[in-house]
C-alpha positions as CSV (number, residue, x, y, z in Angstrom):
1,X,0.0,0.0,0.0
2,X,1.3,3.5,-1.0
3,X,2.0,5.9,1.5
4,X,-0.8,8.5,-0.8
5,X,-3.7,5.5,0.1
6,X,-2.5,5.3,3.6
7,X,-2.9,9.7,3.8
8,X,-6.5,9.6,2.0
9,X,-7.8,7.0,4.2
10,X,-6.2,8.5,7.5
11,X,-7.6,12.3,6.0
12,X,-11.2,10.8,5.7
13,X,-10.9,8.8,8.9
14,X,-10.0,12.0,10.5
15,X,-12.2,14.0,8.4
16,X,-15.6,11.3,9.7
17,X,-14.2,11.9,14.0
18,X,-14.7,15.5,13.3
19,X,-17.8,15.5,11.6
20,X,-19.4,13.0,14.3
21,X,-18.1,15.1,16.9
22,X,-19.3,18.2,15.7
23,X,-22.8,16.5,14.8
24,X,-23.1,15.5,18.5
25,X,-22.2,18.7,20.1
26,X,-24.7,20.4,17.4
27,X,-27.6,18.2,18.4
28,X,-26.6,18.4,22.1
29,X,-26.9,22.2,21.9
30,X,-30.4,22.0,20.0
31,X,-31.7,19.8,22.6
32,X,-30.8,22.2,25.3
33,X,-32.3,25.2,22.9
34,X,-35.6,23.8,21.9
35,X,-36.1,21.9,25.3
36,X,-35.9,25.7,26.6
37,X,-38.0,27.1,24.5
38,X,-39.2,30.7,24.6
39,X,-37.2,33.4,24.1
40,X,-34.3,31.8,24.5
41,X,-35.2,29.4,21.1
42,X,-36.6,32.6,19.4
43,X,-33.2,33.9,20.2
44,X,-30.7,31.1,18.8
45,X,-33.5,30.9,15.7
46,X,-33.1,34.4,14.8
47,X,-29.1,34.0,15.3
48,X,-28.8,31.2,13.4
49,X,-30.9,33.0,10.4
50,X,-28.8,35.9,10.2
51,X,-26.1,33.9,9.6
52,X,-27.7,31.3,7.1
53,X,-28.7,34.5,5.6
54,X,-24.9,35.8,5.2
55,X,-23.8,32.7,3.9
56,X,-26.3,32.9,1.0
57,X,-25.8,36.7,0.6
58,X,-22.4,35.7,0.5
59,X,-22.6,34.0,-2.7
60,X,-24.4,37.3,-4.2
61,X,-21.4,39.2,-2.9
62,X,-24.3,41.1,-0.9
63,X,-23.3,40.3,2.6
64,X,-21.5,43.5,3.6
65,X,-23.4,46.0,1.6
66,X,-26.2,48.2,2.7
67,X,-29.2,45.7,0.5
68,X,-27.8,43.0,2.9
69,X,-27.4,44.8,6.0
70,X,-31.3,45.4,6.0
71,X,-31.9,41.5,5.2
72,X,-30.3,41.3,8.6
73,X,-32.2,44.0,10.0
74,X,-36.1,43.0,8.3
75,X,-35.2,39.3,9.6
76,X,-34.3,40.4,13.2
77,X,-37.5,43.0,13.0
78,X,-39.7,39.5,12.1
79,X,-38.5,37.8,15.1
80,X,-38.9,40.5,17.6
81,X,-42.9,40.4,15.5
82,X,-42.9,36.5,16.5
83,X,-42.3,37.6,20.2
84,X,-44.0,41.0,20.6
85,X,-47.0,41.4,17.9
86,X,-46.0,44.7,17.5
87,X,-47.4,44.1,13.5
88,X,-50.4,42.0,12.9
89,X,-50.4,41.7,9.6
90,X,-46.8,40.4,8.9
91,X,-46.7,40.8,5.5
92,X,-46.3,44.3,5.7
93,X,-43.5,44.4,7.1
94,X,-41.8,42.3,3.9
95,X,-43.9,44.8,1.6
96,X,-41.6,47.7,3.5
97,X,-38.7,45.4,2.9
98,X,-39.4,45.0,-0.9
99,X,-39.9,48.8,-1.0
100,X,-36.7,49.4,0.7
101,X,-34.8,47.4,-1.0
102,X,-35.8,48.7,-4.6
103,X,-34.9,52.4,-3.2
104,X,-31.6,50.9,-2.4
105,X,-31.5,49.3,-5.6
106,X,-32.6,52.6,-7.5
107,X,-30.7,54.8,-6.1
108,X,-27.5,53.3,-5.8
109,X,-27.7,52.4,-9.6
110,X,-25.9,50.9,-11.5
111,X,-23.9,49.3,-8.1
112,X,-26.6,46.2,-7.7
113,X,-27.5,43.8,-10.5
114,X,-31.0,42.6,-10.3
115,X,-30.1,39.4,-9.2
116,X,-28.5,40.7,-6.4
117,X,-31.7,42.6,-4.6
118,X,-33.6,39.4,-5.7
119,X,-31.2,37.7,-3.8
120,X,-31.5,39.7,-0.7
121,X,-35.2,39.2,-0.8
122,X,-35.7,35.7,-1.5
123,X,-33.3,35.4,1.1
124,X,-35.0,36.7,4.0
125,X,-37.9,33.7,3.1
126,X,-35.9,30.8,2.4
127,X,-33.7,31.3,5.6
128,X,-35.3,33.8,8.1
129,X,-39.1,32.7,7.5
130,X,-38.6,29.3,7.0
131,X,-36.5,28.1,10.2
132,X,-38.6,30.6,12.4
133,X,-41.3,27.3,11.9
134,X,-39.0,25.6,14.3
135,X,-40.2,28.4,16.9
136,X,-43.1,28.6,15.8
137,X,-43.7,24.9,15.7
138,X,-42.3,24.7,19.1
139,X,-44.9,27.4,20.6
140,X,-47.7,25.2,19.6
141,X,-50.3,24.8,22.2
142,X,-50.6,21.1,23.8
143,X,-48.3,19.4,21.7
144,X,-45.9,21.7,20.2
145,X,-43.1,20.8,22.6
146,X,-43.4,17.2,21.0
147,X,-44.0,17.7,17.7
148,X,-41.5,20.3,17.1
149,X,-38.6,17.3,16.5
150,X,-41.1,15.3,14.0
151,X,-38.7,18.3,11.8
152,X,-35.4,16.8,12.9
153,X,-36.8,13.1,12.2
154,X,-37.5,13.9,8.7
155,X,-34.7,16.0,7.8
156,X,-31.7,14.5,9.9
157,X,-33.0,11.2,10.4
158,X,-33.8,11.1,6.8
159,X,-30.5,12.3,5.8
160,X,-28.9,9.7,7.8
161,X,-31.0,6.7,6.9
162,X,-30.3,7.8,3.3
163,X,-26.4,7.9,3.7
164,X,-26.4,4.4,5.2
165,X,-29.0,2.7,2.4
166,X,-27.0,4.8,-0.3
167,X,-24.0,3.4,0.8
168,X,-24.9,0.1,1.2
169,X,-27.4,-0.5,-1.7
170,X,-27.4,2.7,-4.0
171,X,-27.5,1.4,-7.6
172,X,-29.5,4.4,-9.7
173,X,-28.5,8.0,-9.3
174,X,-30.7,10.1,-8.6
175,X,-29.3,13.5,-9.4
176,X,-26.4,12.3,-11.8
177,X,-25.7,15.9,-12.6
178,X,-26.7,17.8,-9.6
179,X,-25.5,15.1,-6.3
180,X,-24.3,12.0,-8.2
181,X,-23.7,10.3,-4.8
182,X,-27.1,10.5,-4.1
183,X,-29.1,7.3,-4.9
184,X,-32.7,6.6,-5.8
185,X,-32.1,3.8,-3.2
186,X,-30.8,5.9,-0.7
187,X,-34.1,8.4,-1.2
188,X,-36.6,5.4,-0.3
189,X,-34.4,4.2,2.3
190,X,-34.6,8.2,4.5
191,X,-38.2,8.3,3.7
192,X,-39.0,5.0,5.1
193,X,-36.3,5.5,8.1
194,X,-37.4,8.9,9.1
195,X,-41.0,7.4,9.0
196,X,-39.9,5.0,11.3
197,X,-37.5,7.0,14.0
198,X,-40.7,9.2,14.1
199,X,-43.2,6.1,14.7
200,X,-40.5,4.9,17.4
201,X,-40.6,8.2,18.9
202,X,-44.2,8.6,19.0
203,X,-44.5,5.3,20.9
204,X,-42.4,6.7,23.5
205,X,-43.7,9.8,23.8
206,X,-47.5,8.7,23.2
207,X,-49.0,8.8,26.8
208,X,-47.4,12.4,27.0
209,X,-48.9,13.6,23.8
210,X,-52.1,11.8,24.6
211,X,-52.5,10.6,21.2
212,X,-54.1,6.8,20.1
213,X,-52.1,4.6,17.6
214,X,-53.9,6.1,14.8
215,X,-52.7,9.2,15.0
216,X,-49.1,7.7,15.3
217,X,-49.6,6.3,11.7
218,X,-50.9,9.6,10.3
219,X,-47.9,11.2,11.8
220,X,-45.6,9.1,10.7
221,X,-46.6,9.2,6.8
222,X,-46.8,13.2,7.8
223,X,-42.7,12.8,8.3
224,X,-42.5,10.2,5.7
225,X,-43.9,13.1,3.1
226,X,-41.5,15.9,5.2
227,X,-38.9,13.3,4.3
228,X,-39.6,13.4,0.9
229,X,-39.6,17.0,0.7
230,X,-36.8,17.3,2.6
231,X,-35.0,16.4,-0.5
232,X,-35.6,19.0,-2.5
233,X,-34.3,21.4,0.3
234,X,-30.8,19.4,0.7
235,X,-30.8,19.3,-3.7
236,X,-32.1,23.1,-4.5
237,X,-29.1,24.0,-2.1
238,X,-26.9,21.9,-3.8
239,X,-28.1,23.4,-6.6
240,X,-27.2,27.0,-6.1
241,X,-23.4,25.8,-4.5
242,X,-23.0,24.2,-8.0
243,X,-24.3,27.4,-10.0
244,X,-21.7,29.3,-8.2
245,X,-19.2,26.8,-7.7
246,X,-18.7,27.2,-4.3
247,X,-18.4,23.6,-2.1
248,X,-19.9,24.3,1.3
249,X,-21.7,27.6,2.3
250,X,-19.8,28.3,5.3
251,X,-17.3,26.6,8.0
252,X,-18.8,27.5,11.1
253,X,-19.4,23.6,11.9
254,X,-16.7,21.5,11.2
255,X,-16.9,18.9,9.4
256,X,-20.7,20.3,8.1
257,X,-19.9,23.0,6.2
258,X,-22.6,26.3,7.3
259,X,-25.8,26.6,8.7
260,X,-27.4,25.9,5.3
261,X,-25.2,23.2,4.8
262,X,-26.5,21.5,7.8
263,X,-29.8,23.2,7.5
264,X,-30.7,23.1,4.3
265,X,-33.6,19.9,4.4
266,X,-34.3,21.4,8.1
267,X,-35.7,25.0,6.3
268,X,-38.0,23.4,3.9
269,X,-39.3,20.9,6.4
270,X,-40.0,23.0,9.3
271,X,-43.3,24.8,7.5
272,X,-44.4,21.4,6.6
273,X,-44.3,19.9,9.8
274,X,-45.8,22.7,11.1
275,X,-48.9,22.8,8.7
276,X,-49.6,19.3,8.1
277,X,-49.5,18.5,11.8
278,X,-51.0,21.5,13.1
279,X,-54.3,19.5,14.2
280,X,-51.7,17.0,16.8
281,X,-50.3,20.3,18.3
């Protein structure tokens, strides 16, 4: 064996300890976060979207100029909303922020390219908005406390159930182009795991919930469909790193990459789980 073989396989030995390690502290920290709940989760939500949010605006080369600055101030303006109700009709405040940011636009011109503002925007929704369901999911009456990690099961659990399937038995590719290491395999195998980590969960956590066996079958093909969108999320991010040839958002977790690379399935799940399970909660 060549001393190059013995490096790789050390690198990527080394390179799995660190990204285990950094997995556990992560979900360590969330379970102390959304355990606590309140402002304290509302807090670390709104944290953690600013900086998603500057890892995408980074990409636009938007994340230090004054049409991302007031991403970061419109997002932190829609959490203190979440806590205070100081606006009941929420949308205006992203009408202000459209307004705002085509003023900046204007009247900087020609220092933004369209793509750029419609950058900032979209932005705001597919980071700020969207993990705020973890909140907001959290603050559900009853059940909310429970229910609020049907997002995990369907995002991370599906993500690891489909490493381990796609590993062992991924054949067809699903993405050739886009993830080639993904595997049609691997898909069916997180949908059906993250249905069943959430049915496993549910068992345990029944008599709390105060739910019959029913409704631990309808929630469980609620994750299983969270599951499957959770694929999109983890491929439209993909997606934009392979537009702008970038390889991982951000380094803030090692061995992860970013927020939204270790987010990325968690954003479009969290609305999901929220709507379709509203009626548990």
């Amino acid at each position: 064996m060549s001393d190059k073989s013995v490096d790789n396989k050390s690198s990527k030995k080394s390179g799995f300890i660190q990204r285990l390690i950094s997995g556990i502290v992560l979900v360590a920290i969330l379970l102390v976060i959304i355990i606590t709940g309140g402002p304290v989760l509302l807090v670390s939500m709104g944290i953690i979207s600013i900086i998603g949010m500057w890892e995408l605006y980074r990409v636009f080369n938007v994340h230090k100029k004054l049409a991302g600055i007031f991403g970061y101030v419109f997002c932190a303006l829609f959490y203190a909303n979440l806590q205070f109700g100081f606006l009941r009709e929420t949308y205006l405040l992203f009408v202000v922020f459209l307004i705002v940011e085509l003023a900046i636009f204007v009247f900087s011109y020609p220092n933004y390219k369209a793509e750029q503002i419609m950058a900032v925007f979209f932005g705001l929704f597919y980071v700020g908005v969207m993990i705020s369901f973890i909140y907001q999911t959290r603050c559900l009456p009853n059940n909310g406390a429970f229910v609020v990690w049907l997002i995990f099961c369907c995002s991370w659990g599906a993500d690891t159930c489909a490493y381990c399937v796609g590993m062992l038995f991924g054949k067809h590719k699903m993405s050739p182009k886009l993830s080639p290491k993904k595997s049609v395999e691997g898909a069916i195998g997180g949908i059906v795991g993250a249905a069943l980590i959430a049915a496993i969960y549910l068992i345990i956590v029944r008599n709390y919930m105060n739910i019959v066996w029913l409704d631990i079958v309808i929630l469980s093909g609620v994750v299983a469909v969270g599951a499957f969108i959770s694929i999109i999320g983890d491929l439209a991010a993909s997606a934009i790193k392979r537009f702008y040839d970038i390889k991982d958002y951000g380094k803030l977790i090692p061995g992860h990459g970013g927020i939204l690379d270790r987010f990325d399935s968690v954003i479009i799940t969290a609305p999901i789980i929220y709507m379709l399970s509203f009626y548990f909660a």
